[in-house]
TORSEFI-600760 format. One record per residue: x, y, z of N, C-alpha, C, O in turn. Coordinates in pm, whole numbers, plus 50000, padded with zeros to 5 digits. Layout:
# TORSEFI-600760
XYZXYZXYZXYZ...
END
This chain:
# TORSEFI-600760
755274084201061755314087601203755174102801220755614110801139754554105901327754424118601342755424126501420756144122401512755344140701361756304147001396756884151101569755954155101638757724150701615757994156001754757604175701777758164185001719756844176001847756164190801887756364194302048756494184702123756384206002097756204214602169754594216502245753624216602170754434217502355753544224502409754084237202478755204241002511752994241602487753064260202574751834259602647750954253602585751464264502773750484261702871749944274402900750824282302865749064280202940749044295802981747984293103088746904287403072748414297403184746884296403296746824311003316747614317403387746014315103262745594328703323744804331003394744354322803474744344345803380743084345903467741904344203405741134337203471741444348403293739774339103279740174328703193739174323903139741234323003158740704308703068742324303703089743154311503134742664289303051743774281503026743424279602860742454277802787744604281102853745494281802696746564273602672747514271402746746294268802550747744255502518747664259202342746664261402273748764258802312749604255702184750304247202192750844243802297750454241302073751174227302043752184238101910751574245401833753424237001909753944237801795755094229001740755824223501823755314227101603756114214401560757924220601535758134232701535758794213101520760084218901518760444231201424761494237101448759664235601320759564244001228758984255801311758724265901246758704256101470758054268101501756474270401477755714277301544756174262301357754554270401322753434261901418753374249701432752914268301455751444263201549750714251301469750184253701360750714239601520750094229301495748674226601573747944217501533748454231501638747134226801724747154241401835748234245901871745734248301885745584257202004743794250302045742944243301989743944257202163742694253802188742754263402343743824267502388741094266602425741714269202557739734265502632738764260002578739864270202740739144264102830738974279202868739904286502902737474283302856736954297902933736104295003086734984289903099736964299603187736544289403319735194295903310734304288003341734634311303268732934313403301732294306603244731544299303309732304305803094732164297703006731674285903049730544283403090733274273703028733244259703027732894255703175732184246003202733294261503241733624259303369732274264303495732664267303608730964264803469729794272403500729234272403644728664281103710729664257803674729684254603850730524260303950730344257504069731624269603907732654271103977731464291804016731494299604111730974291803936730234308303943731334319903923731214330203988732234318403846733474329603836733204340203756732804337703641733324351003790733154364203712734874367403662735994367103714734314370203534736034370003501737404362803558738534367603570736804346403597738154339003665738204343603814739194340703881737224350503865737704354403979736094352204088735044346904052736304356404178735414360504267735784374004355736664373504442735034386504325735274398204417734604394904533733484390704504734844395104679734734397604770733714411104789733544420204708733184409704901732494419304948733064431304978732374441504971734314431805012735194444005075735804446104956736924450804980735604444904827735844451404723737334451004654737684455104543738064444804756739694443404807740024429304757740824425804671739244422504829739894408704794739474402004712738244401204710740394392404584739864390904485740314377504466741464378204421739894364004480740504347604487740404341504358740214349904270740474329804317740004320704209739854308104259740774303704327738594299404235739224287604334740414275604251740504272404132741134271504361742024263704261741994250104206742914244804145740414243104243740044233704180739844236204043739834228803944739684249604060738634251203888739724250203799739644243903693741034258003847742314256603718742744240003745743344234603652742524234103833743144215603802742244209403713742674201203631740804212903719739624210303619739064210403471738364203903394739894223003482740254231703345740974224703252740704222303134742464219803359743024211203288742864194203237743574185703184742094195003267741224181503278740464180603134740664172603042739554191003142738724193603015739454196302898738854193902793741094202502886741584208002813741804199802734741444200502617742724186402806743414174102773742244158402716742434149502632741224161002800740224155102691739864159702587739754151402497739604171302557739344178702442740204172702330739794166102235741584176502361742744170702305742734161502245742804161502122742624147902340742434135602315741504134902202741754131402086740434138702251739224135902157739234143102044738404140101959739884150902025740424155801880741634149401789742124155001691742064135001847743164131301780744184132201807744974124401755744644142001900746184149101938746674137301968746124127802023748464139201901748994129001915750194130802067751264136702050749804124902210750614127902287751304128402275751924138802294751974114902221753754105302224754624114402179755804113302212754194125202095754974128702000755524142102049756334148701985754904146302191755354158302265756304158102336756214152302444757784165802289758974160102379759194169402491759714164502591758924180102493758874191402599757324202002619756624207102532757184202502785756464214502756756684224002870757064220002980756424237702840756404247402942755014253802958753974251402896755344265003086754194271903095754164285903164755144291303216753164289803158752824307503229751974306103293751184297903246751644311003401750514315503499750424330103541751384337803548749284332703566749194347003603750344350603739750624342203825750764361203737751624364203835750994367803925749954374503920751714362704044751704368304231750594360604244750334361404365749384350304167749024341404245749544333204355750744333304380748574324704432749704317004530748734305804596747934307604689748994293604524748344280904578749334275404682750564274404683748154271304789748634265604970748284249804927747214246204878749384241704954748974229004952748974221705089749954221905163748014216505114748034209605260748754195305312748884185505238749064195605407749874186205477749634176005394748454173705370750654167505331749954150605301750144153505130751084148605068749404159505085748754165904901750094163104827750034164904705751694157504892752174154504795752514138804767753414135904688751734128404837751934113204816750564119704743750794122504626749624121704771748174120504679748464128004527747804124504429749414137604519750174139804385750924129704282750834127904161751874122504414752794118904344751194103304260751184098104149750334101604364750324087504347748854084804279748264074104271748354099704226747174098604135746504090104043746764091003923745754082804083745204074403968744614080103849743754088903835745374072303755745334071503640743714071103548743334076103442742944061003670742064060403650740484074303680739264072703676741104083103701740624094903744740644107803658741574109203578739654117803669740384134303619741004137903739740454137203848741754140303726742634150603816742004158803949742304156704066741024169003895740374174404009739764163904110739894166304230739234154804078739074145904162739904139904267739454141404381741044133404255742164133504319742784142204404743404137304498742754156304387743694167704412742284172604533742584182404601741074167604557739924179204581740264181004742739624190404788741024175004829741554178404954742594182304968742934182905086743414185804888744644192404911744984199204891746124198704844744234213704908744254224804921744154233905075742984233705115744974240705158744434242205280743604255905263742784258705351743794264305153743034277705094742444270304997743124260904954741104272304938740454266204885740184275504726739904271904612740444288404793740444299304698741874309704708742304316904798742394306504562743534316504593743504332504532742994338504438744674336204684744634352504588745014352104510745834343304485744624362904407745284363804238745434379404270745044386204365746224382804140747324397104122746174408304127746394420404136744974402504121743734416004149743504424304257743214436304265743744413704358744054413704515744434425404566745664424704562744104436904616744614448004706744284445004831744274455504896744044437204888743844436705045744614438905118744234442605229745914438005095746924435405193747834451805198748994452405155747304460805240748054472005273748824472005393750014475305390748254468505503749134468705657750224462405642751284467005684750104447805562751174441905570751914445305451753054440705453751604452505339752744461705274754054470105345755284470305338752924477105418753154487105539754514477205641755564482205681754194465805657755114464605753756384457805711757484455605761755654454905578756904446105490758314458405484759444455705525757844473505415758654479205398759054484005520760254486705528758334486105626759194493905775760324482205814761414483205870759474468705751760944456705804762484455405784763444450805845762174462705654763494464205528763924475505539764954477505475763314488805628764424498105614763824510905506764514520505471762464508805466762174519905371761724509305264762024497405267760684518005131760294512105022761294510404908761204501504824762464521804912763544519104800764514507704847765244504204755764704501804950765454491305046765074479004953765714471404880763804480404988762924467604961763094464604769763244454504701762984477604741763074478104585764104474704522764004469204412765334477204580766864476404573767144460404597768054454804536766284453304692766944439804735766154432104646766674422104597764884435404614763944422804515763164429004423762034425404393763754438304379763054446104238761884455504265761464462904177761434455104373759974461904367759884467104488760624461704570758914480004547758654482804640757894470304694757954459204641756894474604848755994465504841754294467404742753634477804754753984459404682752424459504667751954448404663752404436904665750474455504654749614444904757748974431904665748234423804721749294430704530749204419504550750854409404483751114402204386751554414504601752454408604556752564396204683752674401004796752544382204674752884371204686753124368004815752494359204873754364377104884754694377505036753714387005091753314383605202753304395805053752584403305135750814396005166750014398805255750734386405056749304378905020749914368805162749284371605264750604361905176751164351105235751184354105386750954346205478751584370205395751884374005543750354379405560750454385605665749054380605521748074381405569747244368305589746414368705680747374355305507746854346705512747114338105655746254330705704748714340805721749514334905816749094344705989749134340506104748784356505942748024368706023746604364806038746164366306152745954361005967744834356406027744164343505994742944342405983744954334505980744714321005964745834314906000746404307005924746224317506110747354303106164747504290206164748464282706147746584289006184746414272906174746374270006027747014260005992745604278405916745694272305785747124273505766747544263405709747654278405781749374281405746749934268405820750624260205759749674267205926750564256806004749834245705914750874241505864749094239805870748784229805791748894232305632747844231705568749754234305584750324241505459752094236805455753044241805516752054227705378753154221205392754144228905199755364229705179753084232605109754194236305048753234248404997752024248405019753694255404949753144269904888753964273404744755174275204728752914273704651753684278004474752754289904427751584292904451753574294204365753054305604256751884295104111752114283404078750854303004058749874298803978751134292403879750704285503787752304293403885753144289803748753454275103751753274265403677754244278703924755054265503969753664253104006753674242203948752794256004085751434249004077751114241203941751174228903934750854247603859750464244103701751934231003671751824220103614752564234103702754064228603679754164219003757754944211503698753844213203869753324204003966752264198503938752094190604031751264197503855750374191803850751234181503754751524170503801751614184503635752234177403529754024169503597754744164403512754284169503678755474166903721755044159403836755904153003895753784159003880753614144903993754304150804120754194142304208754774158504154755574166504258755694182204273755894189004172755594186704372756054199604404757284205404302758414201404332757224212804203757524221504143758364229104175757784235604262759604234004163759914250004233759544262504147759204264404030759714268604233759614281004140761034290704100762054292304167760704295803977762044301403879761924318403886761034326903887763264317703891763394330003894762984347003866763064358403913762544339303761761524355203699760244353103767760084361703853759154343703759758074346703860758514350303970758274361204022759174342004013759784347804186760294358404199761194358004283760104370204145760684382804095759494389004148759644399904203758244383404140757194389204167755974390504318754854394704347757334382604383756794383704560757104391904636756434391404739758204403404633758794407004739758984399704811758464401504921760064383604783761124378204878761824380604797762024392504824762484378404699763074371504629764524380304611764434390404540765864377204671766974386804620767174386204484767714375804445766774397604368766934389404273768644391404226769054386704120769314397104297770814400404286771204381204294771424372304211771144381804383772194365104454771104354504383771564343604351769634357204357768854348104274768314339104424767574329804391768524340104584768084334904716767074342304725766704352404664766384332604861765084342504925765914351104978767124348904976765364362505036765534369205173764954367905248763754369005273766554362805339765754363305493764854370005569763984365005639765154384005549764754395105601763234397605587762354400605668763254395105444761634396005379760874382905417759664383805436761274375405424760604358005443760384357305595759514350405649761464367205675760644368705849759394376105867758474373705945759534386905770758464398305795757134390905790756204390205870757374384505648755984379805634755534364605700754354362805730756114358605713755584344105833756274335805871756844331605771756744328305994757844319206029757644306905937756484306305897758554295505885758694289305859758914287305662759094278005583758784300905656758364306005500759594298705402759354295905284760444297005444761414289805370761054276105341760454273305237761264270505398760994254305361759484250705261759324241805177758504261405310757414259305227757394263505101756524259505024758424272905060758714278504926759924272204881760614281304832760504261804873761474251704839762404260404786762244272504803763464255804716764624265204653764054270004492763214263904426764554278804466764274286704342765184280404266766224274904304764444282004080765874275704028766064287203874765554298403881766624284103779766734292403659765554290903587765104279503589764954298703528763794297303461763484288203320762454286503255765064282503303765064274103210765514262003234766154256303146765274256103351765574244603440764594236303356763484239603315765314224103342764284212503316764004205303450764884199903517762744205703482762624196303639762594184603601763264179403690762194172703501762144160403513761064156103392760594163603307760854144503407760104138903296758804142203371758794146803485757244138403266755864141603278755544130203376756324120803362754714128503461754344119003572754094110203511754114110403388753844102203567753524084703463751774088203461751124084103365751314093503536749414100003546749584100603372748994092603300750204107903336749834113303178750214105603085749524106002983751174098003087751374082803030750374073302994749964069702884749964069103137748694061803151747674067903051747434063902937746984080903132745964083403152745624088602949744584086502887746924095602895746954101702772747554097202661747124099802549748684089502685749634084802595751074094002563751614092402454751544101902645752294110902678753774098002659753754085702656754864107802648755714095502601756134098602770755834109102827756794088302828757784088402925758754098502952759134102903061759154101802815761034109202785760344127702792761144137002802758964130002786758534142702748758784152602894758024153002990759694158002883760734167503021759714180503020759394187002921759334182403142758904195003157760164205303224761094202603300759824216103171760644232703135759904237203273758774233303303760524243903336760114253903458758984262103417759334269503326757744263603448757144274403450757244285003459758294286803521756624298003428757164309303451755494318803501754414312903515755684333103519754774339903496754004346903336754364344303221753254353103367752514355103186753514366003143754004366803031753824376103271754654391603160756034383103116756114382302994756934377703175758174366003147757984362003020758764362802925756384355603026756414343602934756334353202798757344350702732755864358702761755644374602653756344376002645756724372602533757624382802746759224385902663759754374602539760154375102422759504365202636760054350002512759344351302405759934353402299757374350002409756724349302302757184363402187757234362802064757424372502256758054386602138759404386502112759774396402050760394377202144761564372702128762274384902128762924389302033762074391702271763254399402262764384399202290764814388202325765294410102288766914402902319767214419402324766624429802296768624414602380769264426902450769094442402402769474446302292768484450302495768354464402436766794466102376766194476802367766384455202343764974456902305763914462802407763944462102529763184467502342761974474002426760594471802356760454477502248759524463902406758444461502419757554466302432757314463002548756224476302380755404483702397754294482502372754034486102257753164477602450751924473202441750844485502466750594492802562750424484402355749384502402353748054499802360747294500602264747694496002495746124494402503745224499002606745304511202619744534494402670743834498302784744544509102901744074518802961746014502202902746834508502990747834499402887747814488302834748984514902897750074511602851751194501402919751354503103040751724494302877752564483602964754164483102840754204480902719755254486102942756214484802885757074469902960757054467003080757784462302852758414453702883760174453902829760424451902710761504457002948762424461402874763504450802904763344444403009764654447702822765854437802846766634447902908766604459602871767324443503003768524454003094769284446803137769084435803187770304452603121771924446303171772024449403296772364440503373771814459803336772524470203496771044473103548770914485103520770134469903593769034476303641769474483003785770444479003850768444495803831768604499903898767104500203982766654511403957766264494004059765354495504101765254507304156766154512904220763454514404119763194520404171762034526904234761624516104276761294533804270760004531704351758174529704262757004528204297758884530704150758004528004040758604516603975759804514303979757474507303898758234500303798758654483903856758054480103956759294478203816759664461803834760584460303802760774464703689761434455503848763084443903827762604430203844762774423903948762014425703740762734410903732763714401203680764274404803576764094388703733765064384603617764944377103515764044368803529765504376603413765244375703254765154366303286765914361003367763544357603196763324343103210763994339003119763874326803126764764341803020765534335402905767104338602867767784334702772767404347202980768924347003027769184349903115769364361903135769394339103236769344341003370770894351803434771234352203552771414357503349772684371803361771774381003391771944386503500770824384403327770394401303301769004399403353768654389003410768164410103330767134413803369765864416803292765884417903170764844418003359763964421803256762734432603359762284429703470762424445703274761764455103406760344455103320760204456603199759584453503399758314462303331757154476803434756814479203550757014481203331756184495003353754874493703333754474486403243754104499803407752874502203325752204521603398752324530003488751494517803262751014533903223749824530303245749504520903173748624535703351746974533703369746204543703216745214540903149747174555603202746044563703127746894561802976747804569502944746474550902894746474545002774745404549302668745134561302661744764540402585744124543202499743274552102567743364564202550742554547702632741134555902706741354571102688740404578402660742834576702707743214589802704742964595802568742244605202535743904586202482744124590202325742944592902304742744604702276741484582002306740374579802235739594593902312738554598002260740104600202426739024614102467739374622302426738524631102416741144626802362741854638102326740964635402157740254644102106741214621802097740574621801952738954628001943738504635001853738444624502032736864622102045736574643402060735624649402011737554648802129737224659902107737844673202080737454684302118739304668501979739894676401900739974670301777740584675701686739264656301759739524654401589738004645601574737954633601548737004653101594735734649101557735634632801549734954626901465736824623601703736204610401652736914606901559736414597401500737854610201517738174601501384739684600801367740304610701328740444585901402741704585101394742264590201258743484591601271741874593301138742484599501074742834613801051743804619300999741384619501121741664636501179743374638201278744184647401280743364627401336743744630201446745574629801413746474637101456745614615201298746764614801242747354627901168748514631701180746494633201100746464642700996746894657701100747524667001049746434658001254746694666501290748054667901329748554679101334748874655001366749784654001401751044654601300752214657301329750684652501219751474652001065751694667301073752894670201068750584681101087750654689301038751274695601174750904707401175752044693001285752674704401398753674693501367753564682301317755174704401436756314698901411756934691301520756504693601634757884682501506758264671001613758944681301746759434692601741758794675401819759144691101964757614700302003757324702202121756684705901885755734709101942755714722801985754964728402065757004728501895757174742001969757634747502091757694758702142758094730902135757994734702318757294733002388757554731302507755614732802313755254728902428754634711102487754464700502428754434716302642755024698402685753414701802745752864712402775752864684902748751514683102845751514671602910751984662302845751064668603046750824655203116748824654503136748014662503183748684639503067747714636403002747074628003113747234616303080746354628703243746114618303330744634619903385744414626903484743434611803304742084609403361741844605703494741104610503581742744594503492742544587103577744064588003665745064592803611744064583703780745384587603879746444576703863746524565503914747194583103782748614569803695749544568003817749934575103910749734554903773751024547103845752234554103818753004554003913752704561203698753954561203690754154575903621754114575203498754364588503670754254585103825752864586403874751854582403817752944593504005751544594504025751134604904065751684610804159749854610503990749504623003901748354619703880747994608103863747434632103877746294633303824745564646003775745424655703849745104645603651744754656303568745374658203478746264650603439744974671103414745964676703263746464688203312745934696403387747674688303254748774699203350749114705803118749264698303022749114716703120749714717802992750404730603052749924739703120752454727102979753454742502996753674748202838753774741602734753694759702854754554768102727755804760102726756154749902785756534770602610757974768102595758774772702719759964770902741757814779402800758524789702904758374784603051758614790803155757784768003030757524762603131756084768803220755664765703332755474780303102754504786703238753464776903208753464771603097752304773303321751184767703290750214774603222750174786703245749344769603136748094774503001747074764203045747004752503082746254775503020744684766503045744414756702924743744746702946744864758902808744574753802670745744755002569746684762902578745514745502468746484744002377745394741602242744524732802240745734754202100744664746101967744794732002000745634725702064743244727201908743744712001901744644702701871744864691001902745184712001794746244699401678747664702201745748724697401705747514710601852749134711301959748734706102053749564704702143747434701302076747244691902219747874679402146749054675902150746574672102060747284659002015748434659602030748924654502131749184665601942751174662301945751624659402128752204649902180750964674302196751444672902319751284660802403751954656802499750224655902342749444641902409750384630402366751054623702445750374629302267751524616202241753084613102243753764602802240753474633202254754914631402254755184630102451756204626802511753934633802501754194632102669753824622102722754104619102838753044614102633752984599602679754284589602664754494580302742755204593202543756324586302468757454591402539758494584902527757474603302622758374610802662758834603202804759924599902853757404602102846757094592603038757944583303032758924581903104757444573702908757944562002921759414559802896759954550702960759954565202833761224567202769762444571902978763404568103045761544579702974762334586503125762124577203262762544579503376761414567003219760994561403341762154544203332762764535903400761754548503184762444534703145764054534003168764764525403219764334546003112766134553103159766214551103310767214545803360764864556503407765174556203569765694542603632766414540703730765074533503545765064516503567766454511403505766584499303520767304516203453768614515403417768694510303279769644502803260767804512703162767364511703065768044517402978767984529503005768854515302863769824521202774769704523202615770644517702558768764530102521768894530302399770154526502374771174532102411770004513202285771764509002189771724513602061770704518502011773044511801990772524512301857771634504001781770924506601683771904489001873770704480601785769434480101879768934469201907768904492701930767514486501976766754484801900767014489601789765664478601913764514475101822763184477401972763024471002075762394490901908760784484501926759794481201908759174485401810759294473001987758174461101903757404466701949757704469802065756394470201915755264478701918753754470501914753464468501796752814465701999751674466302008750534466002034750554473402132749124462102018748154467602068747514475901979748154476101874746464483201973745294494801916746384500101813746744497801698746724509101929747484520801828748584521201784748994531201726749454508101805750064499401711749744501001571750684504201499748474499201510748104502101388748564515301320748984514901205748484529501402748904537401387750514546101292751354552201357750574545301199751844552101146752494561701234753534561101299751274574201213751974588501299751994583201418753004585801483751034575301479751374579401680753134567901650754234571901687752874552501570754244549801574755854557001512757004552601509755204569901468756144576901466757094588101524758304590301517756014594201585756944602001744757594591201832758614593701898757014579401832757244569601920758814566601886759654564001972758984567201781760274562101755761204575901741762314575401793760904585201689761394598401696762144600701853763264605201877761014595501954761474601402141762574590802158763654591802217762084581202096763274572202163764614568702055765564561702090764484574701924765934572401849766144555501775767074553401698765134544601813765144537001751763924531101619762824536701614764114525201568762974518601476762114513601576762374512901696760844509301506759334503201545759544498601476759724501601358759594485401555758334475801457756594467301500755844471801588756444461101457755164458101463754624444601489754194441801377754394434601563754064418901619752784417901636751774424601659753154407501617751484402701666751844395601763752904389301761750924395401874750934392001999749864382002066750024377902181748934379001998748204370802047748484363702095749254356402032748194359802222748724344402220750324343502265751064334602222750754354002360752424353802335753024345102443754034338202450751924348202532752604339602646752534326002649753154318602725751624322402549751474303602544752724300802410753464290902408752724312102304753884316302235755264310202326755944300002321755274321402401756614322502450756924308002492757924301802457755624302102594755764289902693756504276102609757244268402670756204274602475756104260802361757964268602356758854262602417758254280002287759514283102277760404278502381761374271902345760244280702501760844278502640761204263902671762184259502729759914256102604760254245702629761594238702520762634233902563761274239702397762314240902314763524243502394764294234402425763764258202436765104264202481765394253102573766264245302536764654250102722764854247002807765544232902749766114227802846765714225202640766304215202615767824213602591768544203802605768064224702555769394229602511770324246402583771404251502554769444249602665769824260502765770994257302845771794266402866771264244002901772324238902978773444236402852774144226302857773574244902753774394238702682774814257202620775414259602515774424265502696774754278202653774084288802525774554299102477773034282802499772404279702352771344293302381770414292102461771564304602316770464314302327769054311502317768754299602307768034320902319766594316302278766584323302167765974317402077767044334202135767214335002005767744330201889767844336701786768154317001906769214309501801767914298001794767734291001694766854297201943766484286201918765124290501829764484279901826764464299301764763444309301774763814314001615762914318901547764834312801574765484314401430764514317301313764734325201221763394309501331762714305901239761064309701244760094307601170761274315601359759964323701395759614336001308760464344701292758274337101247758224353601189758754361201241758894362101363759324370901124760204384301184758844394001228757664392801195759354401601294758664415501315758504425101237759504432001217757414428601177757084435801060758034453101090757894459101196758964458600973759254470601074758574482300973758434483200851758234491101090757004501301058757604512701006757514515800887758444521601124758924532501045760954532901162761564527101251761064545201057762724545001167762544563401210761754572501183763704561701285763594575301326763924586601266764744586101175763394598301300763774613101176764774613801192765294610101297765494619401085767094624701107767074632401208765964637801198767514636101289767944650501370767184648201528767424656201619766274636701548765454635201613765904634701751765104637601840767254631001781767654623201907768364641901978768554645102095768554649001870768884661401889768254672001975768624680202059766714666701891765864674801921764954672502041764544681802110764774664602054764144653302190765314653202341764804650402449766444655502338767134654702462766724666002516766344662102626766554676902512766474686802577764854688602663764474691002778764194685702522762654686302571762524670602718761984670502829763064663402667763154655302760763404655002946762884650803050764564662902894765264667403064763784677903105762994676403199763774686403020762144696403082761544689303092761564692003212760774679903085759834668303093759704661603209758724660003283761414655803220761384653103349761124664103487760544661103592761534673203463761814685403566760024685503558759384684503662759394686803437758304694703523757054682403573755894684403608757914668203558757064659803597756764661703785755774660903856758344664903809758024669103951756704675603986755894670404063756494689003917755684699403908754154689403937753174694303993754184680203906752254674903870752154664703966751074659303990753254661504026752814649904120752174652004239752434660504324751054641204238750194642404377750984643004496751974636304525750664647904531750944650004754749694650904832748824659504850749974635804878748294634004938748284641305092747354644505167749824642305105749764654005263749164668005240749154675605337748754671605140748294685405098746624682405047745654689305077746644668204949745954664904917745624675304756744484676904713746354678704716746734691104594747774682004517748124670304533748144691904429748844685804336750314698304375750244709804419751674689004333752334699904394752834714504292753294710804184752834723004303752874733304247754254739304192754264750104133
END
């Protein structure tokens, strides 16, 4: 007889992703569905469709019920053994938001068996195309979200985040602004997570706490909507967003559709869905004090926090895998792209020039500090290269091999200070997991750990959020029983560890730090001047 396994689901934005893994943790089966690709009738450019106004950016949501369609034949037709799947979870891209129309949940609950799915589902949609997290359209109603609440730190303070635009309520309060009637015929509304999670559950889904982290309603203090926020953006907004639950809620067994239609056992309980950054914390199994660091295109930090403090940068959500605490993430726009122009023309192009240069200036840099920004960064927000002496004065130039240092110890420096702003605490046992590109890196992972006082280590990440999703489901079996995800996860590869920190390091780094912060003031844009402030 075959063994009892796990699924993990990932709906992202250009393709759906599934892992199967067996009680030992190790991946038994992956496979995924590329909607440009497989999916060729739908005409999607990267999962999406840009709009003409450059702003608005949808997916249609037949194509992800379709997707899943193709996924699960695939499956089939490869042998996969359903029966033998006792739980599954999942991820969807965040701040999506599928509208289901009046009626769409007897035609859910009561799908023939004898059908694919998209077929069934193809009228019950009252948006036909949903916004996805690409989405900037919605500024006014940013705009009015925060004048509703009292200011942008109000708003940040009650549901983790200022407003942005493509966050969920603000997508919701433009769709209800100029489509009334589609709203008034819109009987339930889910996030891409809870949706995905409803298809397999024969019913409306709720949505869990950590995606719901990602609308601006959501108190994530009391774990309720807000009222306050749920008026701003459209009357009736409650009832269509059902109650929220813990992110490790089991909603119920798999619909009898998948029984029939697959050979799915009866007893196989689906796990709450979540969003993709959520689902990654789980897939990198972090745990308290840990910090997460993805070094690529744009830097993205993912941190565990006990006490968060929202603030006008940055994210509070709550921990999809211990519904006590929290989980914040950051992101950095000027990432590799930066490193690879500082390499490209102080180390002839060549990451080992570049290592070699950094090896040869000393940790601190002499003092001196630089902010590294091509492009106009989120966090904060800044643009250009600002380089100070030890004396704080500004310099047109720095030799090469004191830019590099300056370049990586002020990229490591940002994050470290931004991450502290978010109520973020080096412990003695932090651990960071480090990766992406320059992940590979020794020296850059070695200031890295130098600024912040803990070890690096090193993961592999592929795949984390369909990772995380198969884990979740696991947890979600034994979560009502007090049972960590790290106890359940035991047996998962460790994290390779790279290097630890210099002796003397945490010494030498506080001071440069506090200057860091002080002269971050110094570089931030002021678009009332339209200058940088001086």
């Amino acid at each position: 007889m075959a063994a009892p396994c796990y699924l993990g689901w990932d709906f992202s934005t250009q393709q759906l992703k599934v892992i199967a893994i067996d009680e030992q943790l190790r991946v038994i089966y992956e496979d995924n569905v590329h909607f440009d690709k497989d999916l060729p009738e739908f005409k999607t450019q990267g999962g999406a469709y840009i709009h003409n106004d450059r702003l608005t950016v949808t997916s249609p949501v037949l194509m992800w019920v379709k997707a899943l369609d193709v996924i699960l034949e695939k499956m089939k037709s490869s042998g996969f053994d359903f029966s033998q799947v006792r739980a599954m979870s999942g991820a969807g891209q965040q701040h999506g938001s599928v509208f289901w129309k009046k009626g769409s949940i007897q035609i859910l609950k009561n799908a023939s068996p004898e059908l694919p799915l998209h077929q069934s589902l193809k009228g019950c949609f009252s948006v036909r195309d949903s916004p996805i997290w690409m989405d900037s359209s919605t500024a006014s109603q940013c705009k009015a979200l925060e004048k509703a609440l009292g200011g942008a730190q109000h708003l940040a303070r009650v549901t983790g985040s200022r407003a942005y635009e493509r966050f969920t309520g603000n997508q919701i309060a433009k769709i209800y602004s100029q489509n009334p009637e589609v709203y008034k015929q819109t009987e339930r509304i889910s996030l891409v997570s809870s949706f995905a999670a409803s298809l397999f559950l024969g019913t409306y889904a709720p949505i869990d706490y950590s995606d719901g982290s990602g609308m601006n309603l959501l108190q994530i203090w009391e774990k309720a909507w807000s009222k306050p926020c749920l008026d701003a953006c459209a009357p009736g907004l409650e009832e269509r967003l059902g109650c929220p639950v813990p992110s490790h809620s089991v909603l119920g067994p798999i619909s009898p559709y998948y029984s029939q239609r697959y050979g799915f056992s009866p007893d196989c309980k689906i796990v709450a869905f979540t969003g993709d950054n959520p689902a990654s914390l789980a897939g990198m199994r972090l745990q308290e004090g840990d910090i997460a660091i993805s070094l690529g295109t744009s830097d993205t930090l993912f941190l565990w926090i006990q006490e968060p403090t929202p603030a006008l940068e940055g994210h509070i959500l709550c921990n999809p895998v211990d519904s006590q605490t929290y989980m914040a993430l950051l992101c950095f726009k000027n990432g590799s792209l930066m490193r690879e122009r500082i390499r490209d023309e102080c180390a002839s192009g060549s990451w080992d020039e570049f290592s070699k240069a950094l090896s040869s200036t000393d940790a601190g840099n002499s003092g001196n500090l630089g902010f590294y920004f091509d492009v106009m960064e989120i966090t904060p927000e800044a643009v250009g290269v600002h380089r100070f002496n030890r004396d704080n004065q500004k310099v047109p130039r720095f030799p090469k091999e004191v830019e590099i240092r300056a370049l990586i110890e002020g990229q490591f420096m940002a994050k470290r200070i931004h991450a502290e702003k978010l109520g973020y605490k080096v412990l003695p046992k932090t651990r960071i997991l480090a990766t992406g590109g320059a992940s590979h890196n020794k020296k850059i992972l070695q200031v890295l750990s130098d600024v912040f006082n803990a070890p690096v280590f090193t993961i592999d990440t592929a795949n984390s959020a369909c990772l995380g999703s198969a884990y979740r489901a696991i947890h979600g079996l034994v979560a009502e029983r007090n049972v960590p995800l790290a106890d359940v996860v035991k047996l998962a590869p460790e994290p390779r560890l790279a290097v630890t920190p210099t002796p003397g390091a945490e010494e030498l780094y506080r001071p440069l730090l506090k200057r860091y912060a002080e002269l971050e003031q110094k570089v931030i844009y002021n678009p009332a001047s339209s200058c940088l402030v001086k």
